[in-house]
PyMOL Python script that loads the backbone (N, CA, C, O; Angstrom):
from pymol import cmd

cmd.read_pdbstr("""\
ATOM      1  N   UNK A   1     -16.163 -15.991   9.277  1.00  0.00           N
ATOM      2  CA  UNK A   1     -15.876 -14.648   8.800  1.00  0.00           C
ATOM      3  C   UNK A   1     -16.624 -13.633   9.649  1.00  0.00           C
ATOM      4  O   UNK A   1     -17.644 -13.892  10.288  1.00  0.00           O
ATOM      5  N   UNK A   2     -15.917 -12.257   9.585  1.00  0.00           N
ATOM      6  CA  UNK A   2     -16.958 -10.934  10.437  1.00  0.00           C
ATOM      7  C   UNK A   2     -17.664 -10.599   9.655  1.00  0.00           C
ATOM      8  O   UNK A   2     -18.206 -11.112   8.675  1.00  0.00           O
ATOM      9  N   UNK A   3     -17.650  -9.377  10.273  1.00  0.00           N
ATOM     10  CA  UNK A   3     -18.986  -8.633   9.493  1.00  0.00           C
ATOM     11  C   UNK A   3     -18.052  -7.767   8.378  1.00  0.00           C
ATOM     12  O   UNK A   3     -17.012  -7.135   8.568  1.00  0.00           O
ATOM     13  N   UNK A   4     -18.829  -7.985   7.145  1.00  0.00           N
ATOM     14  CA  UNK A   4     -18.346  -7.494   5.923  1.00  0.00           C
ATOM     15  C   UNK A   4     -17.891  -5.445   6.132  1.00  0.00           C
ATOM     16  O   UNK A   4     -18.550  -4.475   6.506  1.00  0.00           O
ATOM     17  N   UNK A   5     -16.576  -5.621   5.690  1.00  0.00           N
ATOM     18  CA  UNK A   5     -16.069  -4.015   5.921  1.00  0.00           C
ATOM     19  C   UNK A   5     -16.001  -3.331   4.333  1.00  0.00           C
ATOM     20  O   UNK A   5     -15.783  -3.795   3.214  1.00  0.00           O
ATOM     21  N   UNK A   6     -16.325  -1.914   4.902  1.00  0.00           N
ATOM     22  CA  UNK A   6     -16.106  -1.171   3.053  1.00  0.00           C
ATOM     23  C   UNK A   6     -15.460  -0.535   3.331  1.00  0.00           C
ATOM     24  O   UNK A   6     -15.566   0.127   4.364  1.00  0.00           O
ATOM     25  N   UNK A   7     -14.216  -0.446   2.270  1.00  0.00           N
ATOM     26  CA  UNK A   7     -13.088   0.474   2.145  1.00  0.00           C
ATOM     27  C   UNK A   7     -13.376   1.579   1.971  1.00  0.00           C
ATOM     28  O   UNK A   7     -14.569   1.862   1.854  1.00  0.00           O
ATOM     29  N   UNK A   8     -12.575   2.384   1.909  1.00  0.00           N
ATOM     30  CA  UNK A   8     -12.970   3.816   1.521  1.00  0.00           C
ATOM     31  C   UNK A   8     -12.021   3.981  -0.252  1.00  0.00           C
ATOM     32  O   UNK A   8     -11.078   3.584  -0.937  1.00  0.00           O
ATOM     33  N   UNK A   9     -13.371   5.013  -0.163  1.00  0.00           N
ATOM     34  CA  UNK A   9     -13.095   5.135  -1.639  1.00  0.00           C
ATOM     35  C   UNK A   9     -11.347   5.373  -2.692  1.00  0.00           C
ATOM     36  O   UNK A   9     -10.909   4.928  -3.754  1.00  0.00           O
ATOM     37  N   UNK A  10     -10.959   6.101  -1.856  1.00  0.00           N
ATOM     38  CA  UNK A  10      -9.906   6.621  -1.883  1.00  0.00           C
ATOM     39  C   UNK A  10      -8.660   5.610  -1.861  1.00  0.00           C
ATOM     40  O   UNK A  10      -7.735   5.508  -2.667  1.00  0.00           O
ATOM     41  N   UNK A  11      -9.032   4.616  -0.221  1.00  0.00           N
ATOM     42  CA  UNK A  11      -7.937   3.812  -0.500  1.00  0.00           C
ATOM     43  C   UNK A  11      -8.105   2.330  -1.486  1.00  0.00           C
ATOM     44  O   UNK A  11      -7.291   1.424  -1.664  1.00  0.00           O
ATOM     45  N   UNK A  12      -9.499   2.514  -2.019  1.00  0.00           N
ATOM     46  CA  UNK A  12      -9.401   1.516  -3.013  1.00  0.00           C
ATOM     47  C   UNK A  12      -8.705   1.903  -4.226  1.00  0.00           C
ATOM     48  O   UNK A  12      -7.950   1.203  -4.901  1.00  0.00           O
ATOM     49  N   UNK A  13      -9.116   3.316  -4.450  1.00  0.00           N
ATOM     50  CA  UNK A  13      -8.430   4.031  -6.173  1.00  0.00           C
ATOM     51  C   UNK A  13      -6.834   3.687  -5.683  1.00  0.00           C
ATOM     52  O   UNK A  13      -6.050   3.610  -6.628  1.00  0.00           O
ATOM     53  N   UNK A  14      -6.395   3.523  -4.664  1.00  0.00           N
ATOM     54  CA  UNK A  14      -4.699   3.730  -4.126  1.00  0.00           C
ATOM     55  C   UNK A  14      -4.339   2.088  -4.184  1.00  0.00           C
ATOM     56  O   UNK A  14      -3.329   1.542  -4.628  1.00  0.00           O
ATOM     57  N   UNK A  15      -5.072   1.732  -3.808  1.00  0.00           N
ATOM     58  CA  UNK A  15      -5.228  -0.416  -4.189  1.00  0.00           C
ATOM     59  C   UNK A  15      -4.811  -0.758  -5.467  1.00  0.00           C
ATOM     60  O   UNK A  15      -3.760  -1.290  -5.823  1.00  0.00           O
ATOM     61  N   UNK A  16      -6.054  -0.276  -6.307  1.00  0.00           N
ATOM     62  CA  UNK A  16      -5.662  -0.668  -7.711  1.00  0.00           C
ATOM     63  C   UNK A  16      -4.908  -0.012  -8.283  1.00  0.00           C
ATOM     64  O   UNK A  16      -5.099  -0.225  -9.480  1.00  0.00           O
ATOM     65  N   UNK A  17      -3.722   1.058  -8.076  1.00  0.00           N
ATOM     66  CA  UNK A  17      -3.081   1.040  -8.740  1.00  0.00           C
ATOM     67  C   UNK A  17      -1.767  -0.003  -8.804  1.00  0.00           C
ATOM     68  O   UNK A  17      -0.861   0.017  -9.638  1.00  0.00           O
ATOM     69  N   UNK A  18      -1.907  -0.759  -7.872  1.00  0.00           N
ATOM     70  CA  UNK A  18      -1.309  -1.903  -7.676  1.00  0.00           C
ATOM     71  C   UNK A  18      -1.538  -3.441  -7.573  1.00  0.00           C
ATOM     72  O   UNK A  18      -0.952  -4.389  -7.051  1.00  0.00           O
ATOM     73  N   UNK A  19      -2.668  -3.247  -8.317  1.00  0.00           N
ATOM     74  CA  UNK A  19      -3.276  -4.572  -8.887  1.00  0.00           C
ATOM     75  C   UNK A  19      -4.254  -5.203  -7.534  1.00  0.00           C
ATOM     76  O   UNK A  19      -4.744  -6.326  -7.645  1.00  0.00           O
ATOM     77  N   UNK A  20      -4.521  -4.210  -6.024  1.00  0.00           N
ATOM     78  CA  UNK A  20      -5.394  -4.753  -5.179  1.00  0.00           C
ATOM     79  C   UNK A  20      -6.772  -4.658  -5.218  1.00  0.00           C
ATOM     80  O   UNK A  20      -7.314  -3.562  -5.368  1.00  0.00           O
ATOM     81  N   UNK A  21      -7.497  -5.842  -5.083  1.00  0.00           N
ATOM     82  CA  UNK A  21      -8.936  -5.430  -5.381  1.00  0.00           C
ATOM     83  C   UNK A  21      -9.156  -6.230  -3.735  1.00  0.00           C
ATOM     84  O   UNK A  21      -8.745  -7.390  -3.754  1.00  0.00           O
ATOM     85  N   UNK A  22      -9.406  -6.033  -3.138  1.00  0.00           N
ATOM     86  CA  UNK A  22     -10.130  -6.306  -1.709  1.00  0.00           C
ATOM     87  C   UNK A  22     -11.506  -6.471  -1.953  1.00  0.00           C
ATOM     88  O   UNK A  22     -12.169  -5.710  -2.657  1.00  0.00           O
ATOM     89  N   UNK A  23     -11.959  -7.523  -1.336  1.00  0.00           N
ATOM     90  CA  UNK A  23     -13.556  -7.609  -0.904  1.00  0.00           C
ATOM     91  C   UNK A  23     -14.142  -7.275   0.388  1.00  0.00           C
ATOM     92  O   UNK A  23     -13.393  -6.760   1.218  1.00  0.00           O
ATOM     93  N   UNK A  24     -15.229  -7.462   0.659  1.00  0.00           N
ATOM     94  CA  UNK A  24     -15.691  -6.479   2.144  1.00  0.00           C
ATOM     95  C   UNK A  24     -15.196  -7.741   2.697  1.00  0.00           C
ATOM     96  O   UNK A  24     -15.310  -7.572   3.911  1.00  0.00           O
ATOM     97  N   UNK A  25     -14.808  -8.677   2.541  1.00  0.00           N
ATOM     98  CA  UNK A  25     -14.653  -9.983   3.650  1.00  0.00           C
ATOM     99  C   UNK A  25     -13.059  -9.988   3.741  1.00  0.00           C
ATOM    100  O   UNK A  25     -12.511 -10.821   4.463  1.00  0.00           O
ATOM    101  N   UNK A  26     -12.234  -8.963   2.935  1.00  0.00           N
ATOM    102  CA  UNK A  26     -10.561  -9.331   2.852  1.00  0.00           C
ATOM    103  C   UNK A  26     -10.222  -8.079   4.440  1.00  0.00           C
ATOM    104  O   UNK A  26     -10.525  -6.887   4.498  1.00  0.00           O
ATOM    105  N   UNK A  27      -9.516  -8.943   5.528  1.00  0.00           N
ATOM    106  CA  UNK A  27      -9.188  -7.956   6.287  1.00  0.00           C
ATOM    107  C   UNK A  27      -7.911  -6.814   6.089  1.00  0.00           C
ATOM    108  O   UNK A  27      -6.777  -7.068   5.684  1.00  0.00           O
ATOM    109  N   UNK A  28      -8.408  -5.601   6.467  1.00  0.00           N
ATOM    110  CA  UNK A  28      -7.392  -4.470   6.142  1.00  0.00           C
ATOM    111  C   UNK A  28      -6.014  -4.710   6.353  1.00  0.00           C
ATOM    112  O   UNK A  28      -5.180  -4.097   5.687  1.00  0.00           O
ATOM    113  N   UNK A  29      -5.597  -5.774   7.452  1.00  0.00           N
ATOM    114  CA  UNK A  29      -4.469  -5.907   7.874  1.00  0.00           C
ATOM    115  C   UNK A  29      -3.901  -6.612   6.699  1.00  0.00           C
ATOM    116  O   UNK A  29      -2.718  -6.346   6.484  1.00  0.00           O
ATOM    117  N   UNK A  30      -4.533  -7.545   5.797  1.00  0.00           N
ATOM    118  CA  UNK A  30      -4.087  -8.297   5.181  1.00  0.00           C
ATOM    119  C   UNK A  30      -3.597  -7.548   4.271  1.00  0.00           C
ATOM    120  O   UNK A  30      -2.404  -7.500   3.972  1.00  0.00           O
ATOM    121  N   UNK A  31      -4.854  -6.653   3.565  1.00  0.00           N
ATOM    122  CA  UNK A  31      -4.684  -5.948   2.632  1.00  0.00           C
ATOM    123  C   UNK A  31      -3.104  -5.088   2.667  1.00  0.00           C
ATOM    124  O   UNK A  31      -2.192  -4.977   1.847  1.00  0.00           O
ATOM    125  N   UNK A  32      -3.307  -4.632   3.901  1.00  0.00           N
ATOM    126  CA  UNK A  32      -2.115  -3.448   3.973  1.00  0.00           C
ATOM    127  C   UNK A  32      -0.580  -4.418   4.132  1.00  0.00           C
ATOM    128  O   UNK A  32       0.486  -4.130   3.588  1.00  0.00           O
ATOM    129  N   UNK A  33      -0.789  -5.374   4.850  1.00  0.00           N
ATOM    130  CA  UNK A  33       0.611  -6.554   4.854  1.00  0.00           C
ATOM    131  C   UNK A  33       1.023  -6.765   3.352  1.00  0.00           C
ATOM    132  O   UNK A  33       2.172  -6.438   3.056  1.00  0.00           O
ATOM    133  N   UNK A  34       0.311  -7.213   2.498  1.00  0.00           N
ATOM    134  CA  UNK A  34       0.275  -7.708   0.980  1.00  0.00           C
ATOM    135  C   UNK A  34       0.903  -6.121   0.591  1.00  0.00           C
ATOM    136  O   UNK A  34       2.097  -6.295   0.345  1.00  0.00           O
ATOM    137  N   UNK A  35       0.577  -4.747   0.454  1.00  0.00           N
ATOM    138  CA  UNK A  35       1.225  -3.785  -0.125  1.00  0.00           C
ATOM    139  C   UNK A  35       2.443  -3.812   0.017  1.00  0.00           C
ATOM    140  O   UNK A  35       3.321  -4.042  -0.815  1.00  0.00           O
ATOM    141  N   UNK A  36       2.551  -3.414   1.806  1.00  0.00           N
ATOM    142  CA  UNK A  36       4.041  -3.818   1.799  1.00  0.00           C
ATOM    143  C   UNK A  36       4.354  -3.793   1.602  1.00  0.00           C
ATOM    144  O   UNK A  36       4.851  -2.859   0.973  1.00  0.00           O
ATOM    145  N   UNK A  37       5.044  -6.050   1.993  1.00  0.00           N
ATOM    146  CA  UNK A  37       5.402  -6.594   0.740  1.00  0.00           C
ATOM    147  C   UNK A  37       5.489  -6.329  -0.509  1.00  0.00           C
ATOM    148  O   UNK A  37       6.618  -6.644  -0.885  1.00  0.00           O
ATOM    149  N   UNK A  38       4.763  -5.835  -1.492  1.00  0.00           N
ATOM    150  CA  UNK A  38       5.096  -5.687  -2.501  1.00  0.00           C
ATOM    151  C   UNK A  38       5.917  -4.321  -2.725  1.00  0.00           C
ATOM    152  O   UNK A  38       6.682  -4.277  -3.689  1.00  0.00           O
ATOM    153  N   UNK A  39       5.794  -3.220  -1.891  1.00  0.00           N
ATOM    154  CA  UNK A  39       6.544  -2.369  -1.882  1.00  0.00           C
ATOM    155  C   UNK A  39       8.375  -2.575  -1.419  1.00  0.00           C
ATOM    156  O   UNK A  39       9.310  -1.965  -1.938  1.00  0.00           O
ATOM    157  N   UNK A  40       8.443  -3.409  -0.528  1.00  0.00           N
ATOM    158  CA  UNK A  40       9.638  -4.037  -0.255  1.00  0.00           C
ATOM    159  C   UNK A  40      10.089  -4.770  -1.105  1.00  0.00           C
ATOM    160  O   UNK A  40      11.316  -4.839  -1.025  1.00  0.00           O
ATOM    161  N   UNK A  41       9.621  -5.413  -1.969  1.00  0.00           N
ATOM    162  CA  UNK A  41      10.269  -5.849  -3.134  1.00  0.00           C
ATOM    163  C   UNK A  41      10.645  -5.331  -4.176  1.00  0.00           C
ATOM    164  O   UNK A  41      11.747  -5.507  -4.697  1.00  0.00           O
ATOM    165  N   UNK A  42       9.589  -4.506  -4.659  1.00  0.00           N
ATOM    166  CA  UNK A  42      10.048  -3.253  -5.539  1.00  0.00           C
ATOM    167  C   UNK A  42      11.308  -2.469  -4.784  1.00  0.00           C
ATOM    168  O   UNK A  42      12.358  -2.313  -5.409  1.00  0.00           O
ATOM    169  N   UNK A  43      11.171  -1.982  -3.421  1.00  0.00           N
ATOM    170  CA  UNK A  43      12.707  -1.335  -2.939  1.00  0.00           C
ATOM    171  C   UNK A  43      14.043  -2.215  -3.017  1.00  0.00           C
ATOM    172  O   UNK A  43      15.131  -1.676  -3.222  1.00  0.00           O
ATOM    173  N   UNK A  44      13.863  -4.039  -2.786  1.00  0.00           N
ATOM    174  CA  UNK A  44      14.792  -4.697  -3.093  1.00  0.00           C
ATOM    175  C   UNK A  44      15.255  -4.581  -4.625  1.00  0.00           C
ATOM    176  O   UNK A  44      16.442  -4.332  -4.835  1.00  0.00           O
ATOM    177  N   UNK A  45      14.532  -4.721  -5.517  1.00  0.00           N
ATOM    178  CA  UNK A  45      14.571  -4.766  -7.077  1.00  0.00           C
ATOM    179  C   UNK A  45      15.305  -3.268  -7.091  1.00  0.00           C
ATOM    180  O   UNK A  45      16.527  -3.262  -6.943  1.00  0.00           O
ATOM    181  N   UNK A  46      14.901  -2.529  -7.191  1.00  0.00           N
ATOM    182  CA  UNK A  46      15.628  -1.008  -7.103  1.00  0.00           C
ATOM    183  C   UNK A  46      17.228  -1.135  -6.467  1.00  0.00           C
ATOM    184  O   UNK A  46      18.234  -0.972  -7.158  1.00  0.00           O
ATOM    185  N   UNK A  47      17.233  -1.394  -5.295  1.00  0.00           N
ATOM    186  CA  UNK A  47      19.056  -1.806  -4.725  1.00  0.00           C
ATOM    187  C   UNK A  47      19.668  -2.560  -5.496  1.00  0.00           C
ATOM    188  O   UNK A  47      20.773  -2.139  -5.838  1.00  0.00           O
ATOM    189  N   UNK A  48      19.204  -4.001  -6.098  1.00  0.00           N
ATOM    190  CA  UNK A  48      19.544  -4.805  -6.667  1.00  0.00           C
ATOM    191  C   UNK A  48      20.235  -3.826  -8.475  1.00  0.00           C
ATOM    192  O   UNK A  48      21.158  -4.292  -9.143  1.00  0.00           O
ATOM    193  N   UNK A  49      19.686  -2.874  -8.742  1.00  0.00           N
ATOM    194  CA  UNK A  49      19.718  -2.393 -10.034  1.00  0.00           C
ATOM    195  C   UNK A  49      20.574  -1.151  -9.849  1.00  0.00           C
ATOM    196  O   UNK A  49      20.787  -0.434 -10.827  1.00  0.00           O
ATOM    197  N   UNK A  50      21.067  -0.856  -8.681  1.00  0.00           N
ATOM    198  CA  UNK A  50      21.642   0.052  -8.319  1.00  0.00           C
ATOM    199  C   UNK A  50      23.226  -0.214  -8.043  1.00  0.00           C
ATOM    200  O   UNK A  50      24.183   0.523  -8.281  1.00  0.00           O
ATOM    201  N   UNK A  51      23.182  -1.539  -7.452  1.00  0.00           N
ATOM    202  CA  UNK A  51      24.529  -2.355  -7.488  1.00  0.00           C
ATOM    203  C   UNK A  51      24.797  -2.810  -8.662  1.00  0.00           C
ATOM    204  O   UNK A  51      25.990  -2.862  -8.963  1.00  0.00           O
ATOM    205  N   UNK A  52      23.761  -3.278  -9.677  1.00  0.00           N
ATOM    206  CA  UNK A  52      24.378  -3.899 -10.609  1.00  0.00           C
ATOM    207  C   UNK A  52      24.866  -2.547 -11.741  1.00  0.00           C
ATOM    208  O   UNK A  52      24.914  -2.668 -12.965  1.00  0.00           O
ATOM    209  N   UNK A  53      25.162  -1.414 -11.041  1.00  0.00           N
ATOM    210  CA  UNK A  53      25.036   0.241 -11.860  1.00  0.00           C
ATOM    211  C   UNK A  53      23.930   0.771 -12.855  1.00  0.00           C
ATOM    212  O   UNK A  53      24.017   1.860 -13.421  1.00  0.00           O
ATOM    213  N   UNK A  54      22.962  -0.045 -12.996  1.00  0.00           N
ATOM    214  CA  UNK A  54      21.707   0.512 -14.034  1.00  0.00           C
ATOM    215  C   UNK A  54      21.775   1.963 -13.508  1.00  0.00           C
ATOM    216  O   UNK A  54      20.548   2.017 -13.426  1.00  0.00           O
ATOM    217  N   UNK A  55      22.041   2.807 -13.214  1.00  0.00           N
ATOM    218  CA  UNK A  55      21.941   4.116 -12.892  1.00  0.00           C
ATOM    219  C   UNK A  55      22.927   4.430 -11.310  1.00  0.00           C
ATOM    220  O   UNK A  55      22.938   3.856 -10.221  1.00  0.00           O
ATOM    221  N   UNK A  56      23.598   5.493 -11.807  1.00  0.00           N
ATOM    222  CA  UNK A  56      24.656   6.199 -11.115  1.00  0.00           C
ATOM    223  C   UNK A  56      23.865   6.371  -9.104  1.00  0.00           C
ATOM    224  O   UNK A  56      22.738   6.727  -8.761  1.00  0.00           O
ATOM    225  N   UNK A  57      24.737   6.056  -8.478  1.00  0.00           N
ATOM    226  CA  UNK A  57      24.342   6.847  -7.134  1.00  0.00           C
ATOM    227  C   UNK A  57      23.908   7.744  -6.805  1.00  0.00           C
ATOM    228  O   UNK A  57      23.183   7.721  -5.810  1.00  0.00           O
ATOM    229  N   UNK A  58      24.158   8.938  -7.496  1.00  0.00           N
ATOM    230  CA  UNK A  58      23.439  10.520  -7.444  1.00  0.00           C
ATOM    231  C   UNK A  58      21.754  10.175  -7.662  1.00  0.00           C
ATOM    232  O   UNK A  58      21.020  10.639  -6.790  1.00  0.00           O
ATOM    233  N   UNK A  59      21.276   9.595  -8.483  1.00  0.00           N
ATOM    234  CA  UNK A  59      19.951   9.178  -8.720  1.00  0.00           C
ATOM    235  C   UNK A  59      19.270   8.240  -7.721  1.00  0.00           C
ATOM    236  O   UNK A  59      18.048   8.265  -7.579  1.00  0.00           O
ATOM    237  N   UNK A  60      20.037   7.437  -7.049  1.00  0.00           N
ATOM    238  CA  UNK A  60      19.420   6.487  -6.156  1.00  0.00           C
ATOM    239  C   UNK A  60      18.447   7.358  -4.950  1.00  0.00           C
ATOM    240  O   UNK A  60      17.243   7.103  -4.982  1.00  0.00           O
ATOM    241  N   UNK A  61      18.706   7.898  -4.388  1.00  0.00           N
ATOM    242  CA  UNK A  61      17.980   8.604  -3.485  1.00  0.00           C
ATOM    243  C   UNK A  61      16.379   9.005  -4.066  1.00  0.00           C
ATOM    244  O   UNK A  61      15.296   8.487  -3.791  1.00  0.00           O
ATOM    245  N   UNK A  62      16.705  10.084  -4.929  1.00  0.00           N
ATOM    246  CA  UNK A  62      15.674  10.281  -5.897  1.00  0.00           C
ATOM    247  C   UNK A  62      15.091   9.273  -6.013  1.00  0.00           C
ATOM    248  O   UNK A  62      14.027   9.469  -5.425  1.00  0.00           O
ATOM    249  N   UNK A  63      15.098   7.906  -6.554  1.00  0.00           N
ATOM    250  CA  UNK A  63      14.218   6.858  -7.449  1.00  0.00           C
ATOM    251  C   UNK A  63      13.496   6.063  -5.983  1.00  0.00           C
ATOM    252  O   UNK A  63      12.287   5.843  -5.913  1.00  0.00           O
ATOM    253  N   UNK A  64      14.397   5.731  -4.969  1.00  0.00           N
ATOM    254  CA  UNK A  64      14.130   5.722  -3.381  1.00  0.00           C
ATOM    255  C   UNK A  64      12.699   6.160  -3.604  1.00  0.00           C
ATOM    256  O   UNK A  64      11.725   5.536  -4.025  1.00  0.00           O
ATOM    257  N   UNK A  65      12.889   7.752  -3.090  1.00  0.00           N
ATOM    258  CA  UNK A  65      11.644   8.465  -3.179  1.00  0.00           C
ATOM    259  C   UNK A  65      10.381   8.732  -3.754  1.00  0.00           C
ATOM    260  O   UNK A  65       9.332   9.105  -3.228  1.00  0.00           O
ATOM    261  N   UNK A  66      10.709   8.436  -5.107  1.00  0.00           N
ATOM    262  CA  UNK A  66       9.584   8.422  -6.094  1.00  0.00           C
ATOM    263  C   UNK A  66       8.870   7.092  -5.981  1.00  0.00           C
ATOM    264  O   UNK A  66       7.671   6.918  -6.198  1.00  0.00           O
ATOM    265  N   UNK A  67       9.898   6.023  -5.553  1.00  0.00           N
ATOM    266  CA  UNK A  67       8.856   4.736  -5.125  1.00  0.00           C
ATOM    267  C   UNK A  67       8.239   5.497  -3.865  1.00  0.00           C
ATOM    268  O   UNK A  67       7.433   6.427  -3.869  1.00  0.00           O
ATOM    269  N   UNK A  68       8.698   5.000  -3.036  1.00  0.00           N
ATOM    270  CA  UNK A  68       8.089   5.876  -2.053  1.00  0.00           C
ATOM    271  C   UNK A  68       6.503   6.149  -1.725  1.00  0.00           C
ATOM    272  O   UNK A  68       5.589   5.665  -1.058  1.00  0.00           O
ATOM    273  N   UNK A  69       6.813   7.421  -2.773  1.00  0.00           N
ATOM    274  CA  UNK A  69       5.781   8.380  -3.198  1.00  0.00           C
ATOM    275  C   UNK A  69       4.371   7.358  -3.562  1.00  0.00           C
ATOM    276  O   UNK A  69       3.218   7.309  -3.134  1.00  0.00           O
ATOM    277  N   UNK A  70       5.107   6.656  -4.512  1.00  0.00           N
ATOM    278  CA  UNK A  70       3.940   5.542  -5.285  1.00  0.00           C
ATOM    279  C   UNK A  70       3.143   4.756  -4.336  1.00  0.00           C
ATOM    280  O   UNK A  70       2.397   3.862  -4.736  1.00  0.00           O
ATOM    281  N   UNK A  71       3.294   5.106  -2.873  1.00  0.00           N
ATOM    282  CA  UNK A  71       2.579   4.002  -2.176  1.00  0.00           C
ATOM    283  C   UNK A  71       2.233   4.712  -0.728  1.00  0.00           C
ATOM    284  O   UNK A  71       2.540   4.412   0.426  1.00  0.00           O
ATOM    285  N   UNK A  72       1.431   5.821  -1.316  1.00  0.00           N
ATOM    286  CA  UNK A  72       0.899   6.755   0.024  1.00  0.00           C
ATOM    287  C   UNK A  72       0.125   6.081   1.202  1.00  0.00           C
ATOM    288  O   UNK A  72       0.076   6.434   2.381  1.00  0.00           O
ATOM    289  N   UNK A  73      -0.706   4.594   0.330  1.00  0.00           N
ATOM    290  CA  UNK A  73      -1.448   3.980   1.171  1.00  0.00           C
ATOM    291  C   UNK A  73      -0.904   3.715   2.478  1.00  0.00           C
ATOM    292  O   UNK A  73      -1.659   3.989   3.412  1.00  0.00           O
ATOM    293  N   UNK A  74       0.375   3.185   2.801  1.00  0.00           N
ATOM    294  CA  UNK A  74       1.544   2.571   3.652  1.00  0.00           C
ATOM    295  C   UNK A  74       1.416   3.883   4.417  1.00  0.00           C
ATOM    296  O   UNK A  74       1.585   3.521   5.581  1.00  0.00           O
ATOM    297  N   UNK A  75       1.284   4.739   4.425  1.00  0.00           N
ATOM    298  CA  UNK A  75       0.821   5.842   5.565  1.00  0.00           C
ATOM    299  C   UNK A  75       0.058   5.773   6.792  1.00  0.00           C
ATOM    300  O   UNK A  75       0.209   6.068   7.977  1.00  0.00           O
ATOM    301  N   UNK A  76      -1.077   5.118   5.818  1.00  0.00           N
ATOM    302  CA  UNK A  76      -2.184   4.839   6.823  1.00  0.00           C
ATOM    303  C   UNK A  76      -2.362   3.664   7.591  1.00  0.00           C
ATOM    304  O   UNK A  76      -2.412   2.718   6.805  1.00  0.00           O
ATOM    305  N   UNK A  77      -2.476   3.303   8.705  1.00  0.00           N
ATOM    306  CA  UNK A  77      -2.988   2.398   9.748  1.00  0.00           C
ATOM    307  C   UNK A  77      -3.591   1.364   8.556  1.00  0.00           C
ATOM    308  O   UNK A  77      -3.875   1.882   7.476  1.00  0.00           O
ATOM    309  N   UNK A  78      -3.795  -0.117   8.735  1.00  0.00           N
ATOM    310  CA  UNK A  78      -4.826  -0.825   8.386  1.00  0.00           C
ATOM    311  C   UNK A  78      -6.637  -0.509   8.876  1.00  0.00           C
ATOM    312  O   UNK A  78      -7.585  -0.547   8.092  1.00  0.00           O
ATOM    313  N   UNK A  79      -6.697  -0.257  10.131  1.00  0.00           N
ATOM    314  CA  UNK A  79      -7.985   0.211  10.348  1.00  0.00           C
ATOM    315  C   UNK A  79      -8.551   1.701   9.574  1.00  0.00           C
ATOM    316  O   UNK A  79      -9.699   2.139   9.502  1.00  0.00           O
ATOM    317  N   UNK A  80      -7.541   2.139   9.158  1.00  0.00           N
ATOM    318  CA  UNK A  80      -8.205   3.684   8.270  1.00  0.00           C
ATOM    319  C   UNK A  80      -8.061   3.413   6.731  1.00  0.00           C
ATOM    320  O   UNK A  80      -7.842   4.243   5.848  1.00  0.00           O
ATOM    321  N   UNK A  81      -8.251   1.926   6.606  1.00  0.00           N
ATOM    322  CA  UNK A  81      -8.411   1.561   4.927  1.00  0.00           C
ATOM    323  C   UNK A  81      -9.983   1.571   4.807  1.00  0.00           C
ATOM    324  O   UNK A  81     -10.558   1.631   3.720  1.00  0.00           O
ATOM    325  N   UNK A  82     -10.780   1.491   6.319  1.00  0.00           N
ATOM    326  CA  UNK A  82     -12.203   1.293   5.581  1.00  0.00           C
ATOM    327  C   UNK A  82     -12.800   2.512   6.547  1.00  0.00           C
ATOM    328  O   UNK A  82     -12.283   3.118   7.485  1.00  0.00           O
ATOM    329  N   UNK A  83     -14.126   2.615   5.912  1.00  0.00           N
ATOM    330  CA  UNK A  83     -14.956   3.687   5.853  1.00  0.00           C
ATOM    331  C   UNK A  83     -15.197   3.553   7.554  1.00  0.00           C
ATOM    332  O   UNK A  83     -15.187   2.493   8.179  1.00  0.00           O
ATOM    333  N   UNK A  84     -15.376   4.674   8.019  1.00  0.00           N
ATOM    334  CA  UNK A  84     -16.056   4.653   9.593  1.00  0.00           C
ATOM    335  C   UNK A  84     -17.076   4.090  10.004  1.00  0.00           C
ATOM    336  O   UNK A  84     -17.910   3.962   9.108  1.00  0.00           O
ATOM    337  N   UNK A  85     -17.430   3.633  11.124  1.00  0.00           N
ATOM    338  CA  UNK A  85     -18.613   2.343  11.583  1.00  0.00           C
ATOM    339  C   UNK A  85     -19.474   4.028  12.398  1.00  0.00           C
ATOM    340  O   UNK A  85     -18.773   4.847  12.992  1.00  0.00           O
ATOM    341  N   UNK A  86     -20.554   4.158  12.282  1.00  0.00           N
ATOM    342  CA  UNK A  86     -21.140   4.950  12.485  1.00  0.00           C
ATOM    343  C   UNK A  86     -22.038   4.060  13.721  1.00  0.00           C
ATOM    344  O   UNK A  86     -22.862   3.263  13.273  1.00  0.00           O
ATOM    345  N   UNK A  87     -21.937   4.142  14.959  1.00  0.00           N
ATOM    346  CA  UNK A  87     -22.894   3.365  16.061  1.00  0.00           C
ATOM    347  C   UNK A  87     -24.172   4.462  16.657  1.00  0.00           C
ATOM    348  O   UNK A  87     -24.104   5.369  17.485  1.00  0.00           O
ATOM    349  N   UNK A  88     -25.080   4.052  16.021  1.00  0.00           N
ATOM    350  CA  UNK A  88     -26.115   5.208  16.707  1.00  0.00           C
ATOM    351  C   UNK A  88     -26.030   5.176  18.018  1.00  0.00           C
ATOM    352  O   UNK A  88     -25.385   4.282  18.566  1.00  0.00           O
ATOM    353  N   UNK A  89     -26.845   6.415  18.919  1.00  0.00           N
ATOM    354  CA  UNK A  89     -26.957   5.963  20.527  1.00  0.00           C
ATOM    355  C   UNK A  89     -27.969   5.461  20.233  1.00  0.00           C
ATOM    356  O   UNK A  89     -28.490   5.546  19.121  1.00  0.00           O
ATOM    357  N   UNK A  90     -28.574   4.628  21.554  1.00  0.00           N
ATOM    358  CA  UNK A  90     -29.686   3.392  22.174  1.00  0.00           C
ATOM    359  C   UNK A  90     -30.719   4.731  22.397  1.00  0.00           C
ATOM    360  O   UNK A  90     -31.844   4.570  22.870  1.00  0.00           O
TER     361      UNK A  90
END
""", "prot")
cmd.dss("prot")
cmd.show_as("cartoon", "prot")
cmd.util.cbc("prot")
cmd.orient("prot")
């Protein structure tokens, strides 16, 4: 294993709202791969409910978006999930 990383505060409160709890030893890439995924499935589940007509076409776009919305983390790079490495000079 590396050297233990700390998230930033922010994108941990944005983690758990999706059930992620990361440790300083879980790498960001992983972390952010695993959202994803789970965001792509939620967008599959949504198409899937859209064909089967649970709600009219006019709304699909909209509900699109509001997932979307729900997963600002997916914005950010994996390396800007954790806090900055501060290197003093020598």
């Amino acid at each position: 294993m590396g050297e233990p990383v700390r998230y930033r505060a922010d994108v941990l409160a944005q983690l758990l709202r999706h059930g992620v709890r990361p440790t300083g030893h879980t790498p960001p890439a992983l972390v952010r791969d695993f959202v994803r995924d789970l965001y792509k499935y939620e967008i599959r589940c949504l198409r899937e409910r859209y064909i089967r007509r649970d709600f009219p076409k006019t709304e699909y776009a909209g509900r699109v978006d509001d997932l979307r919305r729900r997963y600002p983390v997916l914005a950010l790079q994996s390396r800007e999930f954790i806090e900055p490495t501060l290197n003093p000079e020598p």
